[in-house]
py3Dmol code that shows the C-alpha trace and the ligand (Angstrom):
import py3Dmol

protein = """\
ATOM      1  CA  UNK A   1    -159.177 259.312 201.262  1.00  0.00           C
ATOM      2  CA  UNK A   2    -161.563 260.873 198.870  1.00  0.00           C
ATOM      3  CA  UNK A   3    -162.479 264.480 199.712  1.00  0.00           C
ATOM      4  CA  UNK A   4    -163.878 267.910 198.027  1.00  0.00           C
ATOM      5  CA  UNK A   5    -161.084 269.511 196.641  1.00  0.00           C
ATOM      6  CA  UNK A   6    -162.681 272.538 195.355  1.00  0.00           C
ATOM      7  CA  UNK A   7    -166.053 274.037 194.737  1.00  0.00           C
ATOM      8  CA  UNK A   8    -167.062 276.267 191.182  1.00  0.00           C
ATOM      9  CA  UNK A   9    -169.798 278.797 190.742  1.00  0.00           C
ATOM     10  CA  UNK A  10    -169.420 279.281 186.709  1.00  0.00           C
ATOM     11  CA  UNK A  11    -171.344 281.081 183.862  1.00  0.00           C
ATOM     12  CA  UNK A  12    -172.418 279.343 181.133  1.00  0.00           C
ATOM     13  CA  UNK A  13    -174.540 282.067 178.884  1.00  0.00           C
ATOM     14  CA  UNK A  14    -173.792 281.919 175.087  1.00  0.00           C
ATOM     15  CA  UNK A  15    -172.464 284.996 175.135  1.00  0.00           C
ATOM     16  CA  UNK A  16    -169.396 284.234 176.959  1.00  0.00           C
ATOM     17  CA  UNK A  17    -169.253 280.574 175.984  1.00  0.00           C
ATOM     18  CA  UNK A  18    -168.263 280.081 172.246  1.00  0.00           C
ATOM     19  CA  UNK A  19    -165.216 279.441 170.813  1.00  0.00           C
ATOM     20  CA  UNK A  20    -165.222 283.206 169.511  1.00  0.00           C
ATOM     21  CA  UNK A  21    -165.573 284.223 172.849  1.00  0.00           C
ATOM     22  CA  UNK A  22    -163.089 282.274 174.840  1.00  0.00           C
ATOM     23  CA  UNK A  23    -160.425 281.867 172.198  1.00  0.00           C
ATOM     24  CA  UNK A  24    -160.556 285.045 169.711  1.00  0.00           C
ATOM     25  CA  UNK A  25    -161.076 287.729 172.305  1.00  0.00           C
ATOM     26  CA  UNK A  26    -164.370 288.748 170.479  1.00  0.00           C
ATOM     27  CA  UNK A  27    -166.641 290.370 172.800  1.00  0.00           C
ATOM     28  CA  UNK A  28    -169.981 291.289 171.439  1.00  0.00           C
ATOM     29  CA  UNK A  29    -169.713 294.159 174.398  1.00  0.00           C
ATOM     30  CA  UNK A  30    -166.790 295.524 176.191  1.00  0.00           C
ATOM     31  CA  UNK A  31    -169.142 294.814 179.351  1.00  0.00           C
ATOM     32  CA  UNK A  32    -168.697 290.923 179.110  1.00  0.00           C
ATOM     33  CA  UNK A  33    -164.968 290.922 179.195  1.00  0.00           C
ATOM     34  CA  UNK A  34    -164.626 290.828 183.060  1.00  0.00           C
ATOM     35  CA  UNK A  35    -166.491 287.372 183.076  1.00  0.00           C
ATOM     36  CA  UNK A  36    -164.524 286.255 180.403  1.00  0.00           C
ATOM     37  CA  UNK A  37    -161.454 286.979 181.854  1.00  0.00           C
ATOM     38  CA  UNK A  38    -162.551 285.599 185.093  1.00  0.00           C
ATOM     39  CA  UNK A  39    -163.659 281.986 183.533  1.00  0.00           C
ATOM     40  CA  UNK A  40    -159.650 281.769 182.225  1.00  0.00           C
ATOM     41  CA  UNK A  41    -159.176 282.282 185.328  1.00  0.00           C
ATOM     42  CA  UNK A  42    -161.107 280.193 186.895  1.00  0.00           C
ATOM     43  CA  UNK A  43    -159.959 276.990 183.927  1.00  0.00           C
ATOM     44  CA  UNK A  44    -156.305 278.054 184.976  1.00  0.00           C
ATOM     45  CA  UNK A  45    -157.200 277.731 189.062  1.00  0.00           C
ATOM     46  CA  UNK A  46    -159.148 274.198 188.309  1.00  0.00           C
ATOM     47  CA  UNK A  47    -155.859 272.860 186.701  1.00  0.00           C
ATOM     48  CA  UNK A  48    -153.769 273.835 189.315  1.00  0.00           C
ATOM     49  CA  UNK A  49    -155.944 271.738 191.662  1.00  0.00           C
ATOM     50  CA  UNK A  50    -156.189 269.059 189.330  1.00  0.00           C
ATOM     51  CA  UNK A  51    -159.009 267.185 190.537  1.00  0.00           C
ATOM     52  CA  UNK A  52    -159.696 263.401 189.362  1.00  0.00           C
ATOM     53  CA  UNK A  53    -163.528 263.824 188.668  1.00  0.00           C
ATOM     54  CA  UNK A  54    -165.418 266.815 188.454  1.00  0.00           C
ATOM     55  CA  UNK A  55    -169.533 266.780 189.260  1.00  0.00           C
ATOM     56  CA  UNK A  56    -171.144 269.371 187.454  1.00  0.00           C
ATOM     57  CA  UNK A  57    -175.130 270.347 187.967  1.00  0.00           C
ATOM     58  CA  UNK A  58    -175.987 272.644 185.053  1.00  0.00           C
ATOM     59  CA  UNK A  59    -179.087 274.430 185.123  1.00  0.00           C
ATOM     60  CA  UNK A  60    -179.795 273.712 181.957  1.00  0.00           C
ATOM     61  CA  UNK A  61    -179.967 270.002 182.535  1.00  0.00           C
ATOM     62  CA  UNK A  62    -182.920 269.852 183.389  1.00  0.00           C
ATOM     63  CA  UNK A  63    -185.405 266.955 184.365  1.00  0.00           C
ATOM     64  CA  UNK A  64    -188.918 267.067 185.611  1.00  0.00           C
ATOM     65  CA  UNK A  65    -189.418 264.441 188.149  1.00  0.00           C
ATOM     66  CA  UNK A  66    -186.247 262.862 189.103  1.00  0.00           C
ATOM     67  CA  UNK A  67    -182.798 263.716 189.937  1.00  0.00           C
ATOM     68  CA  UNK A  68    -180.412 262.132 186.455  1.00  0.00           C
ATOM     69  CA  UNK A  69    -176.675 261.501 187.358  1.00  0.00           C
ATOM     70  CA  UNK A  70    -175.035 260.890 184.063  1.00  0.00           C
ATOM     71  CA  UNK A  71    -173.089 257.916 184.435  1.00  0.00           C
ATOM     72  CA  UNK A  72    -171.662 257.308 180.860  1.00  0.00           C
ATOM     73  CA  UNK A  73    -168.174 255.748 180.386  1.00  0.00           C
ATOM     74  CA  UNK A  74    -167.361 258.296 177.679  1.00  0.00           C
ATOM     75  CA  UNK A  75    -169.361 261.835 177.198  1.00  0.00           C
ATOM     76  CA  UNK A  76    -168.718 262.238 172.963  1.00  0.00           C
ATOM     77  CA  UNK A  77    -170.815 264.266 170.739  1.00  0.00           C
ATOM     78  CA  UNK A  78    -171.766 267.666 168.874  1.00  0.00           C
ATOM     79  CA  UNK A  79    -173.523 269.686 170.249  1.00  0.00           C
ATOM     80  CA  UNK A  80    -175.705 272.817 168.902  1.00  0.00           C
ATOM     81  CA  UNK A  81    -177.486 274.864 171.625  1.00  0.00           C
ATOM     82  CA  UNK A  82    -180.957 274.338 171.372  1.00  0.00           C
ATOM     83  CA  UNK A  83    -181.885 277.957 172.041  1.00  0.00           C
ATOM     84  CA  UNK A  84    -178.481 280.092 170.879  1.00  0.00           C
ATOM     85  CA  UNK A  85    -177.899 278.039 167.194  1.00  0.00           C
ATOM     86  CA  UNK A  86    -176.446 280.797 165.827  1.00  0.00           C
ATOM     87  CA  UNK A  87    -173.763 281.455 168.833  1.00  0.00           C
ATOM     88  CA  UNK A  88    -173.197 277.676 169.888  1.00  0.00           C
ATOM     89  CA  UNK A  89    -172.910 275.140 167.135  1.00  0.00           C
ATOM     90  CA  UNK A  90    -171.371 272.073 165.509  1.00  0.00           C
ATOM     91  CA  UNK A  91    -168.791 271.454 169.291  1.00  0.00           C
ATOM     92  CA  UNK A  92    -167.435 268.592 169.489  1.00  0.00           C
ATOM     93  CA  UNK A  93    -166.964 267.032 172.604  1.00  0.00           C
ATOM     94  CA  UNK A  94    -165.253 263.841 173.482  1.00  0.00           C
ATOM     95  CA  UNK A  95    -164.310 263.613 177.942  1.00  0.00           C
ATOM     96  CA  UNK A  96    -164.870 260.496 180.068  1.00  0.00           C
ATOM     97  CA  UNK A  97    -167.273 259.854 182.827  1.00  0.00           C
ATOM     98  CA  UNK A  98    -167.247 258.123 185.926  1.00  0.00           C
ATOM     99  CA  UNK A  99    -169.740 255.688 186.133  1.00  0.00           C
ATOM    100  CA  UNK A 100    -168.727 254.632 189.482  1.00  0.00           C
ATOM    101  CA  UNK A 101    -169.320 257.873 191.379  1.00  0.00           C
ATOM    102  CA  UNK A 102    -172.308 257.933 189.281  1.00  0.00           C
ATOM    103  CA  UNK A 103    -173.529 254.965 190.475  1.00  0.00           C
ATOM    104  CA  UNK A 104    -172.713 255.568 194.470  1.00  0.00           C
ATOM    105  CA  UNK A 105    -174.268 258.850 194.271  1.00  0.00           C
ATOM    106  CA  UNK A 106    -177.548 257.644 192.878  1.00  0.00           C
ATOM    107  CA  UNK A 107    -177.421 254.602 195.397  1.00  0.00           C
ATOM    108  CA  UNK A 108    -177.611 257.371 198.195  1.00  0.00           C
ATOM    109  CA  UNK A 109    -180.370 258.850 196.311  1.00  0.00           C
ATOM    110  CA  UNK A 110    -182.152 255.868 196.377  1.00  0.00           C
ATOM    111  CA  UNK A 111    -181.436 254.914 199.544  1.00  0.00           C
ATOM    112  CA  UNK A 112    -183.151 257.929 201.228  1.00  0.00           C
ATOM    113  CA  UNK A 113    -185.995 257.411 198.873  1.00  0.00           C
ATOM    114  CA  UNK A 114    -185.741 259.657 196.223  1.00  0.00           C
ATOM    115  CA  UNK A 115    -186.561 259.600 192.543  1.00  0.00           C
ATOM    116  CA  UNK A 116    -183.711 259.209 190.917  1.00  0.00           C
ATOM    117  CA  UNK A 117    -182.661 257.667 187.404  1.00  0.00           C
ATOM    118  CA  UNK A 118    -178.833 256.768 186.459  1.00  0.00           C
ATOM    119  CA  UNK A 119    -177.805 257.414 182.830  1.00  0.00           C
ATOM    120  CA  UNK A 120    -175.070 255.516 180.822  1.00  0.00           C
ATOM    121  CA  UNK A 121    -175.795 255.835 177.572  1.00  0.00           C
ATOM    122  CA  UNK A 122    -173.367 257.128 174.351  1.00  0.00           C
ATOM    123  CA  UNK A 123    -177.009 259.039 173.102  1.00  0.00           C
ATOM    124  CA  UNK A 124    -177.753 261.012 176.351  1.00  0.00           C
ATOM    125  CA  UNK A 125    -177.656 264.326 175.462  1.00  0.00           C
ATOM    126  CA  UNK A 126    -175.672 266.908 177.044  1.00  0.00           C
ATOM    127  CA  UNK A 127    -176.641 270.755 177.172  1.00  0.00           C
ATOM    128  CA  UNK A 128    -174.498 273.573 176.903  1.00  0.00           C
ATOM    129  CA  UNK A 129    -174.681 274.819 180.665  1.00  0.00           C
ATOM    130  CA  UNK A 130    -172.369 271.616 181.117  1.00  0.00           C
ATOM    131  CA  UNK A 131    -169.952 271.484 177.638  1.00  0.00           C
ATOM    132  CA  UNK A 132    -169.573 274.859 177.015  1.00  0.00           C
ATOM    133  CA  UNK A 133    -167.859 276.051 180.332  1.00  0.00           C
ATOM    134  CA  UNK A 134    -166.208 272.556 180.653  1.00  0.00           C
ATOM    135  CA  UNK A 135    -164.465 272.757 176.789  1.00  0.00           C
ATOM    136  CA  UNK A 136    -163.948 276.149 176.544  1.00  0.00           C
ATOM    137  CA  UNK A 137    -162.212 277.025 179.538  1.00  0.00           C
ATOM    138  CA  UNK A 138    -162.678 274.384 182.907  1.00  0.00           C
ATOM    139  CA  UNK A 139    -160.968 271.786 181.557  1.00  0.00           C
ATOM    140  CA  UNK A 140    -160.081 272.593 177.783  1.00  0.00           C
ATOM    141  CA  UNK A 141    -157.729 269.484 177.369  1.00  0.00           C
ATOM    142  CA  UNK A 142    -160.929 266.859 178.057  1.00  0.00           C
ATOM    143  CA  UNK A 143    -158.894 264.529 180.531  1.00  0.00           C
ATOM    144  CA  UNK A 144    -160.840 265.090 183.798  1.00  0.00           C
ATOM    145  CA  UNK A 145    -163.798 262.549 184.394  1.00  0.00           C
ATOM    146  CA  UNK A 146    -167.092 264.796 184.623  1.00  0.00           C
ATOM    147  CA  UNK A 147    -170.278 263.533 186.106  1.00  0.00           C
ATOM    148  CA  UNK A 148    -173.209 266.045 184.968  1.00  0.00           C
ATOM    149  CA  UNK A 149    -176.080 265.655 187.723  1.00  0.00           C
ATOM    150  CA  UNK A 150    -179.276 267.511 186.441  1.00  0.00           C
ATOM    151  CA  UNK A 151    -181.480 270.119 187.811  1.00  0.00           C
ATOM    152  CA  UNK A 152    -184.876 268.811 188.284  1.00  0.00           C
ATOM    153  CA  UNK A 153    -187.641 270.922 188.805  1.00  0.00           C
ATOM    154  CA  UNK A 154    -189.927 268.571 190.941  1.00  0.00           C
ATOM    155  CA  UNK A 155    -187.049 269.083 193.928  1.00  0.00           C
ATOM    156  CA  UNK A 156    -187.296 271.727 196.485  1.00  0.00           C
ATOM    157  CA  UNK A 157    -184.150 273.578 197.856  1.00  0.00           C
ATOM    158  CA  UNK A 158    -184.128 271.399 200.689  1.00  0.00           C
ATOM    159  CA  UNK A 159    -183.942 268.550 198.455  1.00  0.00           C
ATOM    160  CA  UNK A 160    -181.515 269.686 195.631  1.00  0.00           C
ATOM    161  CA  UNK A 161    -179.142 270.929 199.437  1.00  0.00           C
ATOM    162  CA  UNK A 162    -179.721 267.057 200.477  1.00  0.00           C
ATOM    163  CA  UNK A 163    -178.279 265.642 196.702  1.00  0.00           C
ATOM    164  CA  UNK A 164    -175.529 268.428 197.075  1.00  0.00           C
ATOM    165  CA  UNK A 165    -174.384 266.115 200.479  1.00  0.00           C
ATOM    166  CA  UNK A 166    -174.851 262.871 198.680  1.00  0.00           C
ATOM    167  CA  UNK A 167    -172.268 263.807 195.741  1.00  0.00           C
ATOM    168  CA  UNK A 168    -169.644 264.295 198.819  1.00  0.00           C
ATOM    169  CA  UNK A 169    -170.527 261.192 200.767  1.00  0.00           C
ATOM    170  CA  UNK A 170    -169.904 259.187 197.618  1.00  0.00           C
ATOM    171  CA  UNK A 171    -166.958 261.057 196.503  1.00  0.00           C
ATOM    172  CA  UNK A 172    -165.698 260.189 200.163  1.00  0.00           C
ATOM    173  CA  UNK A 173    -166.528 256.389 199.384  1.00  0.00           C
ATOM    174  CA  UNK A 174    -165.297 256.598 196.004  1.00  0.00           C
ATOM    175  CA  UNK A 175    -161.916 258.157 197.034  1.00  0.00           C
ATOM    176  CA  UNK A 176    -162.265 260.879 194.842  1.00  0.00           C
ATOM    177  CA  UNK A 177    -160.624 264.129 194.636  1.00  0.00           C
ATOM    178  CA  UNK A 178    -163.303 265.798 193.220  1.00  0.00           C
ATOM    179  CA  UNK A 179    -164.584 269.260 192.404  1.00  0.00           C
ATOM    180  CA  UNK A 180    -168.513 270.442 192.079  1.00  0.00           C
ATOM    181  CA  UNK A 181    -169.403 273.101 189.446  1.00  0.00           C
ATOM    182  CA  UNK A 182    -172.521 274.590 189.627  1.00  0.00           C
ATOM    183  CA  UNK A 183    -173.043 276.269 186.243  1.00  0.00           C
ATOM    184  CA  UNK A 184    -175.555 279.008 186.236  1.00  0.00           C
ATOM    185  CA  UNK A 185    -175.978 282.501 186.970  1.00  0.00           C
ATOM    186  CA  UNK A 186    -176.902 284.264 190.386  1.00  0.00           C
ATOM    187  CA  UNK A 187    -179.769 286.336 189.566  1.00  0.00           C
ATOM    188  CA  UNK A 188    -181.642 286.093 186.438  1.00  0.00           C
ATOM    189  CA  UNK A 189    -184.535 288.750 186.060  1.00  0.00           C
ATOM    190  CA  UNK A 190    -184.278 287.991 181.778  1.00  0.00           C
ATOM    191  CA  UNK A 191    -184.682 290.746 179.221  1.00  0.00           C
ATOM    192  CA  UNK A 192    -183.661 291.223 175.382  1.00  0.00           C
ATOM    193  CA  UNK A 193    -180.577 293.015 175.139  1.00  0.00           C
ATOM    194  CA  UNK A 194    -177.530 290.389 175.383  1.00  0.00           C
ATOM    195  CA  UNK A 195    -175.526 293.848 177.638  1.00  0.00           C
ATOM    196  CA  UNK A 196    -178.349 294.717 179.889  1.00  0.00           C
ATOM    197  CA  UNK A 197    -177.274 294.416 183.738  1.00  0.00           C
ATOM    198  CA  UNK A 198    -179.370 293.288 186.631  1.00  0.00           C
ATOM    199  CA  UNK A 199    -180.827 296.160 188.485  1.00  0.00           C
ATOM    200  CA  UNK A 200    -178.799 298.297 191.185  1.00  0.00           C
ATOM    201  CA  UNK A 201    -180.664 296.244 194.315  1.00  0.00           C
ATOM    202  CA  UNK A 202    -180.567 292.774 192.367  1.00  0.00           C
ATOM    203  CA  UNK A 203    -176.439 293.689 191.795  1.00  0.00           C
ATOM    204  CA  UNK A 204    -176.157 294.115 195.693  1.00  0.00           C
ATOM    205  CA  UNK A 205    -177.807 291.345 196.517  1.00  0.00           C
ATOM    206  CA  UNK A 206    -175.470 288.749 193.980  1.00  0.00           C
ATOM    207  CA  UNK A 207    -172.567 290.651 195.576  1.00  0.00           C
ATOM    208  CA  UNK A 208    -173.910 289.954 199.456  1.00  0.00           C
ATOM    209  CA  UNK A 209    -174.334 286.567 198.050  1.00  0.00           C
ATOM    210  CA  UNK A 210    -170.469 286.290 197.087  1.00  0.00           C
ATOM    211  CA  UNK A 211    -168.932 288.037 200.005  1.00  0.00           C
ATOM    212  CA  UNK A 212    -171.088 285.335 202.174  1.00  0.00           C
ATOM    213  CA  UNK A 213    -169.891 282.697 199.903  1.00  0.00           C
ATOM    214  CA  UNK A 214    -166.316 283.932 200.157  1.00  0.00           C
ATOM    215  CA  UNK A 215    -166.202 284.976 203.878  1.00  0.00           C
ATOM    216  CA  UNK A 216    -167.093 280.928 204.709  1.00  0.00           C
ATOM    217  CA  UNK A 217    -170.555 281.783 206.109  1.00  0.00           C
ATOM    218  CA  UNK A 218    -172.141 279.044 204.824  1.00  0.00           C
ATOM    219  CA  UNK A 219    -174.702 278.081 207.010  1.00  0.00           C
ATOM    220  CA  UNK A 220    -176.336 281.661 206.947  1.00  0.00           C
ATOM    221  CA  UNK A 221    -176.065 281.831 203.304  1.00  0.00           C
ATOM    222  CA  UNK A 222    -177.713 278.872 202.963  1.00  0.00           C
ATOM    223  CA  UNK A 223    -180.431 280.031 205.816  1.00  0.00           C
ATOM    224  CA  UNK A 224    -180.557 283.016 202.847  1.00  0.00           C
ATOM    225  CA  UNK A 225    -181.038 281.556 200.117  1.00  0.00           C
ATOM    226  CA  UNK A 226    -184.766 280.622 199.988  1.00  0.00           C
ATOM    227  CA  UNK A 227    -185.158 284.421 200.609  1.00  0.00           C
ATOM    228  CA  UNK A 228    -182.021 285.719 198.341  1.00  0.00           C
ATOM    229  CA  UNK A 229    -183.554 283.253 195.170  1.00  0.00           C
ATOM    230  CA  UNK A 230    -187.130 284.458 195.693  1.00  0.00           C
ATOM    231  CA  UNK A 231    -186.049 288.085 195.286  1.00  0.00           C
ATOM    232  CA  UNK A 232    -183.434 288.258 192.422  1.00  0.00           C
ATOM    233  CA  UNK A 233    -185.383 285.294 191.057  1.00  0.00           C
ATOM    234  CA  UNK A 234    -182.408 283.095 190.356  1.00  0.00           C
ATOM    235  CA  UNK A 235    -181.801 281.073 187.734  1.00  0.00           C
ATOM    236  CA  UNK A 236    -183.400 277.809 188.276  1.00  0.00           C
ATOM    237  CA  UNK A 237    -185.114 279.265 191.621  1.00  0.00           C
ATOM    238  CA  UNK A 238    -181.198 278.772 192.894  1.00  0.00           C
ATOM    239  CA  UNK A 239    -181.402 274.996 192.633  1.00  0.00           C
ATOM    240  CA  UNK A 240    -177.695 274.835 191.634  1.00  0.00           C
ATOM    241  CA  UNK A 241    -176.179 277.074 194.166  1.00  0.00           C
ATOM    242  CA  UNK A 242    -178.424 275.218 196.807  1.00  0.00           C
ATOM    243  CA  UNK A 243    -177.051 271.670 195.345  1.00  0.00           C
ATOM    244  CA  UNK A 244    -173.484 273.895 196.018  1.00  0.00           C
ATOM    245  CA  UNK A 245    -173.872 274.539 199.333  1.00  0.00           C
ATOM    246  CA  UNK A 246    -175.206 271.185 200.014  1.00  0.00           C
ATOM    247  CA  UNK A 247    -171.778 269.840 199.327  1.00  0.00           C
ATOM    248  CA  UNK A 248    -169.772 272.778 200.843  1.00  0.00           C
ATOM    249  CA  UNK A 249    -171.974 272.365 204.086  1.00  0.00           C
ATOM    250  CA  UNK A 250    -170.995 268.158 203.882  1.00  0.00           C
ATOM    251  CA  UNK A 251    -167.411 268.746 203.256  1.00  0.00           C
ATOM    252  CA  UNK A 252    -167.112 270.554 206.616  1.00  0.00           C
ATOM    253  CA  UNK A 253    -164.341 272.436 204.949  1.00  0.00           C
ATOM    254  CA  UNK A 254    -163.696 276.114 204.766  1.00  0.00           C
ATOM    255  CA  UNK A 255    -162.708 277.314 201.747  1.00  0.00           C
ATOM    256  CA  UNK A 256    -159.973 279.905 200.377  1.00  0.00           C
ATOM    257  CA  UNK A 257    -161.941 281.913 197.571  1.00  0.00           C
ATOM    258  CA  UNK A 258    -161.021 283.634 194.384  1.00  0.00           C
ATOM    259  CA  UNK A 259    -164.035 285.775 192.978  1.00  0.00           C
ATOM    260  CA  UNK A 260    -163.106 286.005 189.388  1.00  0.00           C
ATOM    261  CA  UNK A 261    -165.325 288.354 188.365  1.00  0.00           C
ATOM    262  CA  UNK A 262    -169.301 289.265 187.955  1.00  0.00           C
ATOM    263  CA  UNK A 263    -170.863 290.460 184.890  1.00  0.00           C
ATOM    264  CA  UNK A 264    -174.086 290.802 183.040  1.00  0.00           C
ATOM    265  CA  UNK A 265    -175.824 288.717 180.300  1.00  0.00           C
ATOM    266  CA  UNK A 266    -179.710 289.692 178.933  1.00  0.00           C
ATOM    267  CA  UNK A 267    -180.601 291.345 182.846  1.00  0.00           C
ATOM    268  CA  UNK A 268    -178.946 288.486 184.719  1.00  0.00           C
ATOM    269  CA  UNK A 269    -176.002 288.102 187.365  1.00  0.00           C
ATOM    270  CA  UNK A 270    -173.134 286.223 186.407  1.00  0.00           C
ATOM    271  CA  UNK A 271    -170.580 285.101 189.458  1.00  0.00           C
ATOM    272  CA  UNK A 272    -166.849 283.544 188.324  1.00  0.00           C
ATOM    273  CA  UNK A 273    -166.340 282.119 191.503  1.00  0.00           C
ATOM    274  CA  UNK A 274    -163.359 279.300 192.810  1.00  0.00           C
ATOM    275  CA  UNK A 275    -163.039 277.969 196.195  1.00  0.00           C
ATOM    276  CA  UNK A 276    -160.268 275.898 197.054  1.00  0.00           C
TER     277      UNK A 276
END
"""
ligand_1 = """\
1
FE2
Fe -178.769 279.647 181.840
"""
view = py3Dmol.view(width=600, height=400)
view.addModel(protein, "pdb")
view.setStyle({"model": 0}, {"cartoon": {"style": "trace"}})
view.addModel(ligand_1, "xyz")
view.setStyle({"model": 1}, {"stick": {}})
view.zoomTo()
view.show()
């Protein structure tokens, strides 16, 4: 019986995601060291679930019109951050897909009538929102199957909410024990200055967001979010934590939660969050 094993809110800014970062110990600022302790944590709790695939919507995969679920056999590259060269550079990555929960999750897509493309294809690139948490500390040894599902800026809420339910329903077909990782941060009101914080309100707001998250009230959190996104202007207007609760909400499961830890990163929120 396939089923939702566990859920992942994860961080994926440069800052905390290079090899300096998550293997040396060096911290540009003493601030970021509570989210990179928490994303250990949070690679030590994934491999204690030990899932068999993992879907990951990064919001830095981004497409315009329709909804891409990477479907390739094998995910192998290097990869140098298009806008962090200097931090995130020359990584070699080498996991393997799953092309058939690839393939049932865009045939739900396409079933209801969305636009949706399938990828399988060695040259598809993949962006750091989805290597760099996955290498450096989700699932450091490369074994677990990852299917990266993109953000796509034509979808509403509603719409990225309605793919979050489709990844489940084919993970139940499938007979997957899977896990979803939505990799981006909460809010995400950008300035320079890699240490800067979000402001006081925008903090309590990411924190209401969490204790709804972790206190299993889903359905009001998702009734929230439309309003919580517009306000601390999430990142990707909250299309990954919406694609989230989508699958939370199909599971019908209630979740045990670990909050990791919350940090800053250039005026934006950063959740480490597991539920299992
Ligand atoms: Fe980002």
């Amino acid at each position: 019986m396939g089923e939702l094993i566990a859920v992942y809110l994860t961080v994926h800014t440069p800052r905390y995601c290079t090899y300096e970062t998550a293997f040396a110990g060096k911290l540009a600022h003493p601030d970021f060291r509570a989210v990179r302790d928490g994303l250990v944590e949070q690679g030590r709790q994934l491999a204690g679930v030990q899932p068999d695939a993992i879907v990951i919507n990064s919001c830095h995969l981004v497409a315009t019109f329709p909804t891409v679920v990477d479907g390739t056999p094998r995910h192998r590259g290097i990869l140098t951050a298009q806008e962090a060269p200097e931090l995130i550079h020359g990584v070699e990555y080498d996991f393997p897909g799953d092309y058939e929960l690839a393939s049932a999750i865009i045939d739900r897509g396409r079933a209801a009538g969305h636009v949706c493309t399938l990828a399988a294809d060695v040259h598809y690139p993949l962006d750091y929102g989805t290597v760099m948490p996955l290498v450096c500390y989700l699932d450091r040894t490369q074994r677990i199957p990852v299917v990266p599902v993109s953000v796509t800026l034509a979808n509403d809420l509603e719409e990225c909410f309605t793919w979050g339910q489709y990844v489940v329903r084919a993970v139940r077909e499938r007979r997957r024990r899977a896990a979803f990782v939505a990799s981006g941060s909460v809010s995400h009101k950008l300035v320079r200055g890699p240490e800067r914080w979000p402001s006081p309100e925008d903090q309590e707001l990411d924190h209401r967001f969490a204790r709804m998250l972790a206190d299993g009230e889903y359905e009001k959190l998702w009734a929230w979010l439309p309003e919580y996104a517009e306000t601390v202007e999430a990142e990707m207007g909250g299309r990954h934590l919406a694609m989230m609760l989508g699958a939370i909400l199909e599971s019908g499961r209630r979740f045990a939660a670990a909050l990791h830890a919350y940090g800053p990163s250039s005026g934006s929120g950063n959740y480490v969050i597991s539920l299992s």
